[in-house]
DSSP file (Angstrom, degrees, kcal/mol; ACC not computed):
  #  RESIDUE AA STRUCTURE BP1 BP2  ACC     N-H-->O    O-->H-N    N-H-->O    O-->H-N    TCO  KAPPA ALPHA  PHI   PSI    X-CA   Y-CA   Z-CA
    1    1 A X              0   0    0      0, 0.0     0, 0.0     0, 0.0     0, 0.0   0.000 360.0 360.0 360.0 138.3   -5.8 -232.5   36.5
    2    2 A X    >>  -     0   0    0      1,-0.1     4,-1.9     2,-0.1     3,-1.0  -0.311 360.0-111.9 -63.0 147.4   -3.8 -230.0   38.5
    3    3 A X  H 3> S+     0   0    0      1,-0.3     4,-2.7     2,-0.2    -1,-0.1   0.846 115.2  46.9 -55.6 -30.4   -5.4 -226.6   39.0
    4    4 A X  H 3> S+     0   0    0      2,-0.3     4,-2.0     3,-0.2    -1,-0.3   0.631 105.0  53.4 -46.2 -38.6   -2.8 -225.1   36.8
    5    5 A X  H <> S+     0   0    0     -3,-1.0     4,-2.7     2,-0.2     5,-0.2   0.971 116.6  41.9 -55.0 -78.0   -2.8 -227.3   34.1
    6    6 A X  H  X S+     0   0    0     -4,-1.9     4,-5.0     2,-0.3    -2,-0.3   0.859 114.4  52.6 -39.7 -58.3   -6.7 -226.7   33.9
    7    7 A X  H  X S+     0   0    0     -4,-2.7     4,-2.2     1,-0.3    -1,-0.2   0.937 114.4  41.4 -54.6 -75.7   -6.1 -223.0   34.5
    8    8 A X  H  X S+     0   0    0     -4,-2.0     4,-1.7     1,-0.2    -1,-0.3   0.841 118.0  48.8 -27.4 -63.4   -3.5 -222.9   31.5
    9    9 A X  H >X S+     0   0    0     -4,-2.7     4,-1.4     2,-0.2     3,-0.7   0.903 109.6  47.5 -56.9 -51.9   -5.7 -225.1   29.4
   10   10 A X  H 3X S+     0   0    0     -4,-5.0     4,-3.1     1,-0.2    -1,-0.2   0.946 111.0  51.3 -69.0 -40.0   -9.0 -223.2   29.9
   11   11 A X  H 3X S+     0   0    0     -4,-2.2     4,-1.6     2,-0.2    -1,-0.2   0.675 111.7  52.2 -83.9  21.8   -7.1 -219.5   29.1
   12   12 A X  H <X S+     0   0    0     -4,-1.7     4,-1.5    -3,-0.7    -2,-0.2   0.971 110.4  45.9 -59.4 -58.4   -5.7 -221.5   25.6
   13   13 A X  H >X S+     0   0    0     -4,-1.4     4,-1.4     2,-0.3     3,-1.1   0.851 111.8  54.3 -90.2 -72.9   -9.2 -222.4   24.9
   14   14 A X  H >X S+     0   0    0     -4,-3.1     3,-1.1     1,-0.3     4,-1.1   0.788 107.0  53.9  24.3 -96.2  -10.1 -218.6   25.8
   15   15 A X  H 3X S+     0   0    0     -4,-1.6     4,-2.5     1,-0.3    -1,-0.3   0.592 107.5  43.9  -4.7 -62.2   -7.7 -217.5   23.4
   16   16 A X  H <X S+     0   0    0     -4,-1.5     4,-3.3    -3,-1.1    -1,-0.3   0.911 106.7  62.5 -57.7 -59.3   -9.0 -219.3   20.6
   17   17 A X  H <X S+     0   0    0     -4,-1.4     4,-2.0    -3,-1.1    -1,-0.2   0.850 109.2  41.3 -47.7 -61.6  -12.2 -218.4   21.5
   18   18 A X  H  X S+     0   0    0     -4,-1.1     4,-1.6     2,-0.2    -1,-0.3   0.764 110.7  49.8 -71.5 -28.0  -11.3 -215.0   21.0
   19   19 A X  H  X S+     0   0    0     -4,-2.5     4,-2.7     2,-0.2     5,-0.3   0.987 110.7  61.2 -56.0 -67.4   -9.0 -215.0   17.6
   20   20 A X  H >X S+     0   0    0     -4,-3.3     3,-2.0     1,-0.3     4,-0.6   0.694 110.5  34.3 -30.3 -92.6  -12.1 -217.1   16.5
   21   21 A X  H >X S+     0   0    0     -4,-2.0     3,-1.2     1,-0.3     4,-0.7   0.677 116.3  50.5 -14.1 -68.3  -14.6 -213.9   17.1
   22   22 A X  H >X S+     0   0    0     -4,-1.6     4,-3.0     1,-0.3     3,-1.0   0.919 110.8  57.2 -63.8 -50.9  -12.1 -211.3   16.1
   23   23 A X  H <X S+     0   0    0     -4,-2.7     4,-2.3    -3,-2.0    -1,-0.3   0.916 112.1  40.9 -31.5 -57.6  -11.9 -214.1   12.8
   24   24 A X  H <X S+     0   0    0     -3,-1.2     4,-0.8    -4,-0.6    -1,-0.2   0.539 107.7  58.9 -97.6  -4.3  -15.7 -213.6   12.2
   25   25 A X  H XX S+     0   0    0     -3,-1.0     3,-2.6    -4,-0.7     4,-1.8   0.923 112.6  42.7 -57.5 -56.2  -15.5 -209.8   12.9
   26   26 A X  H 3X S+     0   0    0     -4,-3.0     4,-4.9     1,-0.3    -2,-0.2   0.747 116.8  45.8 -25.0 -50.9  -13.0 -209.8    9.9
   27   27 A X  H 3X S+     0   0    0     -4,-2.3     4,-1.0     2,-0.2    -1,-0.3   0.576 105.4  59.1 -91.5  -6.0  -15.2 -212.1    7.9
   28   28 A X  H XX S+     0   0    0     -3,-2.6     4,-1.0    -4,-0.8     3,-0.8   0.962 116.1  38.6 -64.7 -59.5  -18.7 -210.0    8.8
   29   29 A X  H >X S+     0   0    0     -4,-1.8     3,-1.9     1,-0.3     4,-0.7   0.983 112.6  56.7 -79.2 -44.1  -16.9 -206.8    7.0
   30   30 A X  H >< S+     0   0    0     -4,-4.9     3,-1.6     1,-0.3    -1,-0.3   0.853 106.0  47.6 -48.2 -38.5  -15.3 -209.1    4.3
   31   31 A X  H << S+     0   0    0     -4,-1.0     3,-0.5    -3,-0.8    -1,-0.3   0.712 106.1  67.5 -93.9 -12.2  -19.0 -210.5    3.2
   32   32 A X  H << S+     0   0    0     -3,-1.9    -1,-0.3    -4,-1.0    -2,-0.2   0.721 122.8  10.5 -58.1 -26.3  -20.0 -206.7    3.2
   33   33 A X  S X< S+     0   0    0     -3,-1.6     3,-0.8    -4,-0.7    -1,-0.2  -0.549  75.7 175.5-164.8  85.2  -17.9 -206.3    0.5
   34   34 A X  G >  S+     0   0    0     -3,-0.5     3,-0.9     1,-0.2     5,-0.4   0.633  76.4  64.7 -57.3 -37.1  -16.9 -209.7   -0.8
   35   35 A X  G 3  S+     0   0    0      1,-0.3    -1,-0.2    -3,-0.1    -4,-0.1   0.800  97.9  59.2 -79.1 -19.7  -14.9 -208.1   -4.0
   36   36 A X  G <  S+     0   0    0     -3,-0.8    -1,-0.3    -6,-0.2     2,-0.3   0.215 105.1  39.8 -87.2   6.5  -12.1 -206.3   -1.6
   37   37 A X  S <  S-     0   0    0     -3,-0.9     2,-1.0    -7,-0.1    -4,-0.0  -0.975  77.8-113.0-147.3 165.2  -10.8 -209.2    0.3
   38   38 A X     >  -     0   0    0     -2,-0.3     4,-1.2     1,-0.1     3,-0.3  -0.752  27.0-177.0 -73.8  85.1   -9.8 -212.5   -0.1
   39   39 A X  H  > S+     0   0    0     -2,-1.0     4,-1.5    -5,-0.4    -1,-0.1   0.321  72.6  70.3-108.2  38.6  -11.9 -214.9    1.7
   40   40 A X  H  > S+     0   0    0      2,-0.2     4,-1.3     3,-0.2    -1,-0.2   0.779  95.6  52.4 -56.7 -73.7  -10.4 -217.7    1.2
   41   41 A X  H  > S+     0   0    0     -3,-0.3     4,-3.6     2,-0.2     5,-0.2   0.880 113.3  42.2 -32.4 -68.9   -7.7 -216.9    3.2
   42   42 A X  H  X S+     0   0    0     -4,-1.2     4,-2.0     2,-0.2     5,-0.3   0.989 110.8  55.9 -50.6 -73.2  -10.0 -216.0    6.4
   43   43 A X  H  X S+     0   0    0     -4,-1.5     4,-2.9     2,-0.2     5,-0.2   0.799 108.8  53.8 -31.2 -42.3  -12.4 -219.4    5.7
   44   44 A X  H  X S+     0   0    0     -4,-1.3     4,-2.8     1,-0.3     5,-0.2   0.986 114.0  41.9 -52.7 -66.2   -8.5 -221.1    6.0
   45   45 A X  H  X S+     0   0    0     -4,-3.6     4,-0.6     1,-0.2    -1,-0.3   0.576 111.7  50.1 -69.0  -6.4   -8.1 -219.3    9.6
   46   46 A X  H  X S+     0   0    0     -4,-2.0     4,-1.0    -3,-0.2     5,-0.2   0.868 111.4  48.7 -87.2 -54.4  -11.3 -219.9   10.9
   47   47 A X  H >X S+     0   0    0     -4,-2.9     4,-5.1    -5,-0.3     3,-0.6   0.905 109.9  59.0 -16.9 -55.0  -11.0 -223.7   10.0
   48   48 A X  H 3X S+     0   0    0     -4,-2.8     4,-1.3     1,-0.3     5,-0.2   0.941 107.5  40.3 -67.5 -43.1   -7.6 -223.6   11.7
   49   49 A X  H 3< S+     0   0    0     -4,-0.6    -1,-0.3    -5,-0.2     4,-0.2   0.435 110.7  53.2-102.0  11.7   -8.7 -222.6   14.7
   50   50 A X  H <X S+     0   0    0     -4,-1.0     4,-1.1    -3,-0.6     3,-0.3   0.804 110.9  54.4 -67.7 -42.4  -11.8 -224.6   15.1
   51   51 A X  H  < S+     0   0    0     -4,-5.1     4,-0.4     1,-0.2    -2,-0.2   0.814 104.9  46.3 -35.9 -47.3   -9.6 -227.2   14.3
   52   52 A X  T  X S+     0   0    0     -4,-1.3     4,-0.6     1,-0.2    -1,-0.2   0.625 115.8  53.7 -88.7 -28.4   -7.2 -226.4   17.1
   53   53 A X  H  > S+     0   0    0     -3,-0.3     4,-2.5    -4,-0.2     5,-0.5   0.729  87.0  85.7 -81.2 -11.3  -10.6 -226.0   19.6
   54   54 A X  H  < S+     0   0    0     -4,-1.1     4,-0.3     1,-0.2    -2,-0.2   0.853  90.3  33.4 -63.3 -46.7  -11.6 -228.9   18.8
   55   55 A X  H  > S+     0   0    0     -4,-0.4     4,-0.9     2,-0.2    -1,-0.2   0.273 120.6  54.5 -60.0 -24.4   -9.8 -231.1   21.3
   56   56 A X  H  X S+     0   0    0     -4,-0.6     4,-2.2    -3,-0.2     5,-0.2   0.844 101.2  51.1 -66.2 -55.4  -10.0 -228.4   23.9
   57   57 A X  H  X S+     0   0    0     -4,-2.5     4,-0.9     2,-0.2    -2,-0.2   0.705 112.6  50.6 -65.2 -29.8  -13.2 -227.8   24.0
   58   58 A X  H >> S+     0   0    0     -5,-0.5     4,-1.3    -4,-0.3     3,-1.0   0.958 111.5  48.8 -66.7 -60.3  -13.7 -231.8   24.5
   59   59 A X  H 3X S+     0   0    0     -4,-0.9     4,-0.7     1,-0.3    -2,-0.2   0.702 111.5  49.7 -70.9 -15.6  -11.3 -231.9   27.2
   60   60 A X  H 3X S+     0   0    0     -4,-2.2     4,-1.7     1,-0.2    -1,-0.3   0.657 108.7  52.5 -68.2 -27.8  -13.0 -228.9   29.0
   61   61 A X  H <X S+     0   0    0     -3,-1.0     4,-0.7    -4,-0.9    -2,-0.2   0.660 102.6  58.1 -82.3 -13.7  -16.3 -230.4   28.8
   62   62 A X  H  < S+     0   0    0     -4,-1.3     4,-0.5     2,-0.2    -2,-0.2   0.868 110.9  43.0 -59.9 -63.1  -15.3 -233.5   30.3
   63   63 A X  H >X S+     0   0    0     -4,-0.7     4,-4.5     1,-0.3     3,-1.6   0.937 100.8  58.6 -58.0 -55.8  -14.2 -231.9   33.1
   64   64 A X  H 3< S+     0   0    0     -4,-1.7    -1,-0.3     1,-0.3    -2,-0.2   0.963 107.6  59.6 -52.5 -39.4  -16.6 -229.7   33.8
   65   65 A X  T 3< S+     0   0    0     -4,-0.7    -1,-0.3     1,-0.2    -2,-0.2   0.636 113.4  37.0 -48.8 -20.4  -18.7 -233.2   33.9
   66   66 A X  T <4 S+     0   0    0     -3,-1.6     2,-0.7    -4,-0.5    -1,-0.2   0.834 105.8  63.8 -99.5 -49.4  -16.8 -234.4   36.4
   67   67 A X     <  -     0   0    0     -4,-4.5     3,-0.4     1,-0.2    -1,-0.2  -0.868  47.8-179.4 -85.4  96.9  -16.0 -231.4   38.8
   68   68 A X  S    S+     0   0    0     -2,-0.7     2,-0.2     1,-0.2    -1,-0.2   0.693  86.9  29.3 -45.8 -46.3  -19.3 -230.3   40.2
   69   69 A X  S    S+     0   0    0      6,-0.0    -1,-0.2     0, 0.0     3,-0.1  -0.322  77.0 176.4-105.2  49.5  -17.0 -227.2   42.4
   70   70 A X        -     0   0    0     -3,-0.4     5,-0.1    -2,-0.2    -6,-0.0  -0.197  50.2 -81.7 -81.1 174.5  -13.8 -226.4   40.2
   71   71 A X     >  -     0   0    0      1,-0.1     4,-1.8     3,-0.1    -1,-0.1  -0.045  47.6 -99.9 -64.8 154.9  -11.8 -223.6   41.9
   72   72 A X  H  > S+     0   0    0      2,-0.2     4,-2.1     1,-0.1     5,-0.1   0.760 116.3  60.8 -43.7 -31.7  -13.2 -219.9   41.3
   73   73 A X  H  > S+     0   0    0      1,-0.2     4,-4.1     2,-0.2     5,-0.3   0.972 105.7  46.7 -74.4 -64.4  -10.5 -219.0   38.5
   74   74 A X  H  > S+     0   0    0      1,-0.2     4,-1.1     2,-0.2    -1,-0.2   0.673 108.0  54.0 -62.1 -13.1  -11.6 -221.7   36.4
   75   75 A X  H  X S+     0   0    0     -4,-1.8     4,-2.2     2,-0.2    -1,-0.2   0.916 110.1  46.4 -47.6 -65.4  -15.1 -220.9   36.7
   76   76 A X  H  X S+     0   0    0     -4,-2.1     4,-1.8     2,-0.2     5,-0.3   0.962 108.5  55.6 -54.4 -45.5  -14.5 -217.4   35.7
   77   77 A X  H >X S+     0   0    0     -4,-4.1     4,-2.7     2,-0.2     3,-0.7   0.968 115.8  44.2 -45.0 -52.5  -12.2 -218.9   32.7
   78   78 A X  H 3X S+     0   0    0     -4,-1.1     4,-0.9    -5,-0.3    -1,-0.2   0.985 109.2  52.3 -41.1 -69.1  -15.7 -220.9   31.9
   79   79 A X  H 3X S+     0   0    0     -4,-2.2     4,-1.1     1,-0.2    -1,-0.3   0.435 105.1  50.1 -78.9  -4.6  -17.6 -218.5   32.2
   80   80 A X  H <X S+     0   0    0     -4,-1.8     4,-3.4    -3,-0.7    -1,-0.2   0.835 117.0  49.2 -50.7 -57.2  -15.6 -215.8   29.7
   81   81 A X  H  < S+     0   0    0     -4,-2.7     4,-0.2    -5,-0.3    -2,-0.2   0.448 106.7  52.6 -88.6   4.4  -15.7 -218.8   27.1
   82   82 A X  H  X S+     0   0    0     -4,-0.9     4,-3.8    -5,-0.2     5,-0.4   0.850 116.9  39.9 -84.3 -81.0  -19.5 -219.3   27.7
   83   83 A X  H  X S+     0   0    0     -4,-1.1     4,-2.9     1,-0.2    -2,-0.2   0.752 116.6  46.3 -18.3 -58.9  -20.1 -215.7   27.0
   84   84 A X  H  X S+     0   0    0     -4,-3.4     4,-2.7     1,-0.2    -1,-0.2   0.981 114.7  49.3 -54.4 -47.2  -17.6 -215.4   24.1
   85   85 A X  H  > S+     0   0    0      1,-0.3     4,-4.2    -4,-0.2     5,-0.4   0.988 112.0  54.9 -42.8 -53.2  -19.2 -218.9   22.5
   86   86 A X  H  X S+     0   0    0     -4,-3.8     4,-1.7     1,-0.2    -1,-0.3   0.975 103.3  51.1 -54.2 -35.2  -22.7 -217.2   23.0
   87   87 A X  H  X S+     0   0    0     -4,-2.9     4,-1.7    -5,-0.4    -1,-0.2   0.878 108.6  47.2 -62.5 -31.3  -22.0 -214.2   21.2
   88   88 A X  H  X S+     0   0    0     -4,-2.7     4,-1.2     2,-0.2    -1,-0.2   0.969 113.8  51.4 -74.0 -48.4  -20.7 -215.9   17.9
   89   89 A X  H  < S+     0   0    0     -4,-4.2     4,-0.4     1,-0.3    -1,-0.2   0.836 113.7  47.2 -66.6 -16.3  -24.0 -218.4   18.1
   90   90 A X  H  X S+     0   0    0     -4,-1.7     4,-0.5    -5,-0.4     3,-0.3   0.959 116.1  45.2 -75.8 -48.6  -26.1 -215.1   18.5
   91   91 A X  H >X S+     0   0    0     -4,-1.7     3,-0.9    -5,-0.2     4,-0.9   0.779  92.5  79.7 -74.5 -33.4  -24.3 -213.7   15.7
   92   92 A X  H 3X S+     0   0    0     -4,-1.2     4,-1.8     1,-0.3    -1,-0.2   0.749  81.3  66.5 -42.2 -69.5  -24.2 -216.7   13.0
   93   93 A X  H 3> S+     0   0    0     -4,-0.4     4,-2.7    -3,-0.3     3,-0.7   0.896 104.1  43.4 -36.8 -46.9  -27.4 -216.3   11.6
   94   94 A X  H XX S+     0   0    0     -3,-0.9     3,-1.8    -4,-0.5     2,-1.1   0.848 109.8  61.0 -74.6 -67.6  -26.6 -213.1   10.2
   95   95 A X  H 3< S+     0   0    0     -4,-0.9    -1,-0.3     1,-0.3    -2,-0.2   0.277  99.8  51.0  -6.4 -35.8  -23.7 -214.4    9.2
   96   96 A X  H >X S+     0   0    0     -4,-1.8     4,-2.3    -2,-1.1     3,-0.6   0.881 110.9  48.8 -62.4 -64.6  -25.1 -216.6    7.3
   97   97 A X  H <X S+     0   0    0     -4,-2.7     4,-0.6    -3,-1.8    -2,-0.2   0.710 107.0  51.1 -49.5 -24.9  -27.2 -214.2    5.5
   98   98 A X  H 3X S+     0   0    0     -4,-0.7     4,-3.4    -5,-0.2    -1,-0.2   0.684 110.2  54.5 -84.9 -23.5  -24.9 -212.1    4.8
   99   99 A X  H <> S+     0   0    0     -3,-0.6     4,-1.0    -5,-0.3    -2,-0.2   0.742 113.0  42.6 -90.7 -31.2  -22.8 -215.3    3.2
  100  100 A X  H  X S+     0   0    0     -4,-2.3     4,-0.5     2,-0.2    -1,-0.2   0.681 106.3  58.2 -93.4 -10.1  -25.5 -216.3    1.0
  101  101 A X  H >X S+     0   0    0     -4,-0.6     3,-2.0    -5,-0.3     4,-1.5   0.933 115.0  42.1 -82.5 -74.2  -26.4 -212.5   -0.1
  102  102 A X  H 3X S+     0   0    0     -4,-3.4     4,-2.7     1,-0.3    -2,-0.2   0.827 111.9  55.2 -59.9 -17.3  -22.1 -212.5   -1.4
  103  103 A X  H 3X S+     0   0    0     -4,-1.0     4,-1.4     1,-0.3    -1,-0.3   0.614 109.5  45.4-106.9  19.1  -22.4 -215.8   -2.9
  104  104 A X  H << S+     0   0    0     -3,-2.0     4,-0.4    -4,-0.5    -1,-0.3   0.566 106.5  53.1 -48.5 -44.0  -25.3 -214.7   -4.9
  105  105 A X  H  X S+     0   0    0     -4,-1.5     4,-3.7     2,-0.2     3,-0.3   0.933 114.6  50.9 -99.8 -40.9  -24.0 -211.6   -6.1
  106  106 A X  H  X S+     0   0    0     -4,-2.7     4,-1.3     1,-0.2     5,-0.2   0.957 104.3  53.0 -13.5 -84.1  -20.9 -214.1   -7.3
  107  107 A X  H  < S+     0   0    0     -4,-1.4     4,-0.5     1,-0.3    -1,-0.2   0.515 107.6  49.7 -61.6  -2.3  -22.8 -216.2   -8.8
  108  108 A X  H  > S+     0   0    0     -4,-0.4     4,-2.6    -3,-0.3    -1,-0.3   0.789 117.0  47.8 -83.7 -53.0  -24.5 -213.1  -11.0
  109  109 A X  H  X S+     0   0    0     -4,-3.7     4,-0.5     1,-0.2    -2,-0.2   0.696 109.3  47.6 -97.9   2.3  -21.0 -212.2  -11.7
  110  110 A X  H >X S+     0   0    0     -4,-1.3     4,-4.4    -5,-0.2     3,-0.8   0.830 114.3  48.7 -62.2 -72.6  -19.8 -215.7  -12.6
  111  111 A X  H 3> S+     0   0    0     -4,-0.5     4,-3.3     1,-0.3    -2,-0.2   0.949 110.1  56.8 -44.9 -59.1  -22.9 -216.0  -14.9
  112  112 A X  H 3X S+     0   0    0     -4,-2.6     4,-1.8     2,-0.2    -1,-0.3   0.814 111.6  39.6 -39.1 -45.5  -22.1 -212.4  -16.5
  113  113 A X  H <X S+     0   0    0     -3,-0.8     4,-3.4    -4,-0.5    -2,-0.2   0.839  99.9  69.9-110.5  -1.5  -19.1 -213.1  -17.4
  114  114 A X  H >X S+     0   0    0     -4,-4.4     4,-0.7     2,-0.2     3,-0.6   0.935 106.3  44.0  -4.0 -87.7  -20.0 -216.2  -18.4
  115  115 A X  H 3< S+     0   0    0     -4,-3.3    -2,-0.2    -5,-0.3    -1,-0.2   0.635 100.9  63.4 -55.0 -43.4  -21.7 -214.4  -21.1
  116  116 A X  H >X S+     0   0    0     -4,-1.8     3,-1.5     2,-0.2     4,-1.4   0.856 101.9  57.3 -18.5 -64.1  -19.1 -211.9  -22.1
  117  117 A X  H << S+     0   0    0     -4,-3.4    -2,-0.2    -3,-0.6    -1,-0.1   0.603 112.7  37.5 -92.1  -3.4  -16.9 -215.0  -23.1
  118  118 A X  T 3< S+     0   0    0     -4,-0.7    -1,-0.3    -3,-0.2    -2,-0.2   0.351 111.2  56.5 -92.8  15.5  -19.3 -216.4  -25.5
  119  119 A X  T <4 S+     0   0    0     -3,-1.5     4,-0.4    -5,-0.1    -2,-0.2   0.547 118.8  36.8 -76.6 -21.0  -20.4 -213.0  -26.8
  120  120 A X  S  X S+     0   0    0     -4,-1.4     4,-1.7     2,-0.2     5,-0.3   0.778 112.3  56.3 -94.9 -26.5  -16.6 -212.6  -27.6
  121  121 A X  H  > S+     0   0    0     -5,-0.5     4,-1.7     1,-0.2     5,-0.2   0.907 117.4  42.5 -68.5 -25.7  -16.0 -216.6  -28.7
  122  122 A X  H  > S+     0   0    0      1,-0.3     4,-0.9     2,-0.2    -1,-0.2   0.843 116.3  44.0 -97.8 -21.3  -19.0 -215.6  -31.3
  123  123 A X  H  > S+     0   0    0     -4,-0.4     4,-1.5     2,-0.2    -1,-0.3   0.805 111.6  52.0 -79.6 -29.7  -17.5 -212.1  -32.2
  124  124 A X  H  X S+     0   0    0     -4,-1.7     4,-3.4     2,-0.2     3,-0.4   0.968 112.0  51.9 -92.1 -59.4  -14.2 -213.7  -32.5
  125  125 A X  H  X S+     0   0    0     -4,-1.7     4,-2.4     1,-0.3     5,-0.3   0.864 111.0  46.1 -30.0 -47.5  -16.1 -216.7  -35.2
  126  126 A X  H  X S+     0   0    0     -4,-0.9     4,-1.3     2,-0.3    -1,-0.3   0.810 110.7  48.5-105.9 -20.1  -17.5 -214.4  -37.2
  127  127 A X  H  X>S+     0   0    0     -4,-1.5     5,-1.7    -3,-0.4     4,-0.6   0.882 115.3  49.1 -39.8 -55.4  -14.2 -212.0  -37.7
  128  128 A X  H  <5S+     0   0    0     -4,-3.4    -2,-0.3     2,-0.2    -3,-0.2   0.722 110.9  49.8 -82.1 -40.4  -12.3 -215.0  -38.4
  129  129 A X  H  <5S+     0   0    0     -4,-2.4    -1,-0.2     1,-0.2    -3,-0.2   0.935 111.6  46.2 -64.7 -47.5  -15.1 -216.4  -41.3
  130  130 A X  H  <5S-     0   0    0     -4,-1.3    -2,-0.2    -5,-0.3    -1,-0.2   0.842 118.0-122.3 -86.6   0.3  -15.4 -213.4  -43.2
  131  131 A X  T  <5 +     0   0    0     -4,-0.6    -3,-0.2     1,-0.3    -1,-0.1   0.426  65.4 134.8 109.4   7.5  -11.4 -213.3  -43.0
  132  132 A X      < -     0   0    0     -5,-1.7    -1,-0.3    -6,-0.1     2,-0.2  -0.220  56.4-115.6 -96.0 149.7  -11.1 -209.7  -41.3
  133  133 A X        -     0   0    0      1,-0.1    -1,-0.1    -2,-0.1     0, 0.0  -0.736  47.0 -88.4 -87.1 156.4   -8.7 -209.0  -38.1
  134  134 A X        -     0   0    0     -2,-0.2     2,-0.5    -6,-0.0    -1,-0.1  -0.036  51.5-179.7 -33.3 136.6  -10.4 -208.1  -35.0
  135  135 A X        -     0   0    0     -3,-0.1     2,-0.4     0, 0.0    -3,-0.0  -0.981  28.7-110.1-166.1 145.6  -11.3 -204.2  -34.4
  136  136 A X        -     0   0    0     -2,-0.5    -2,-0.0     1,-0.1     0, 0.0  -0.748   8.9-141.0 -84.0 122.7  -12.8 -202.7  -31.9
  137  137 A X  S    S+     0   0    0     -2,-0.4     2,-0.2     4,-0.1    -1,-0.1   0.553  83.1  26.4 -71.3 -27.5  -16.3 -201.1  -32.0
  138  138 A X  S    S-     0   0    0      0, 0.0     3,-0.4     0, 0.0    -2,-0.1  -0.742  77.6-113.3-118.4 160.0  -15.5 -197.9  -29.7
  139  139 A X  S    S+     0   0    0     -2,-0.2    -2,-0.1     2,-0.2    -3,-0.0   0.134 117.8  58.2 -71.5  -5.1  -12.6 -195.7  -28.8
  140  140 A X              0   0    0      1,-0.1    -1,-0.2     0, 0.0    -3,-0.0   0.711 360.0 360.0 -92.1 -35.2  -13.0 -197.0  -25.5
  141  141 A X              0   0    0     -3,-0.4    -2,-0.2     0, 0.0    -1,-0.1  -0.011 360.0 360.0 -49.8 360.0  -12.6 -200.4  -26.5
């Protein structure tokens, strides 16, 4: 591959590299507070752009298998995407933790209300048997 080609190719693969990271800042403060954002969305863009490394990151490793000397620029370009790559694997465990800590606190508030809608299906039963309309137990209610 021409050095240019390579050059181009390795800062795409850069790129990426870096939306990725800046992706998992987002999604470190989202799993800090799981109920303010929509992580749905983010899990979508982080997909997307593994996706979109996936096929870089082959064809860069290939090379680098092959070229024993590649010119200095593409070295440094390596050696950016080594860093970046290291920092997210340093970072991942907590990430992790932090991803099973929100989907715990979910699953609490799944379960909760859970419980709410057959406290209210049995409140609802027992209005409806003795033949009485629904009324509310507080002024807040």
């Amino acid at each position: 591959m021409r050095l240019d080609e390579e050059i181009a190719r390795s800062t795409r693969a850069l790129a990426l590299w870096c939306e990725l990271r800046d992706a998992y800042d987002a999604l470190d403060v989202a799993l800090a507070a799981p109920e303010a954002r929509d992580l749905g969305d983010l899990a979508q863009r982080i997909v997307a752009l593994e996706a979109a490394l996936t096929p870089l990151v082959a064809d860069i490793n290939a090379t680098r298998a092959r070229d024993a000397s590649p010119a200095p620029a593409v070295e440094a370009l390596w050696a950016e995407i080594d860093a970046v790559i290291e920092s997210l694997a340093a970072r991942q465990p907590g990430l992790v933790r932090l991803a099973l800590a929100a989907r715990g606190a979910a699953a609490e508030r799944l379960r909760s209300l859970a419980s709410a809608r057959v406290q209210l299906r049995h409140y609802r039963r027992q209005q409806s048997a003795a033949g009485e309309p629904l009324r509310a137990t507080s002024r807040v209610a």
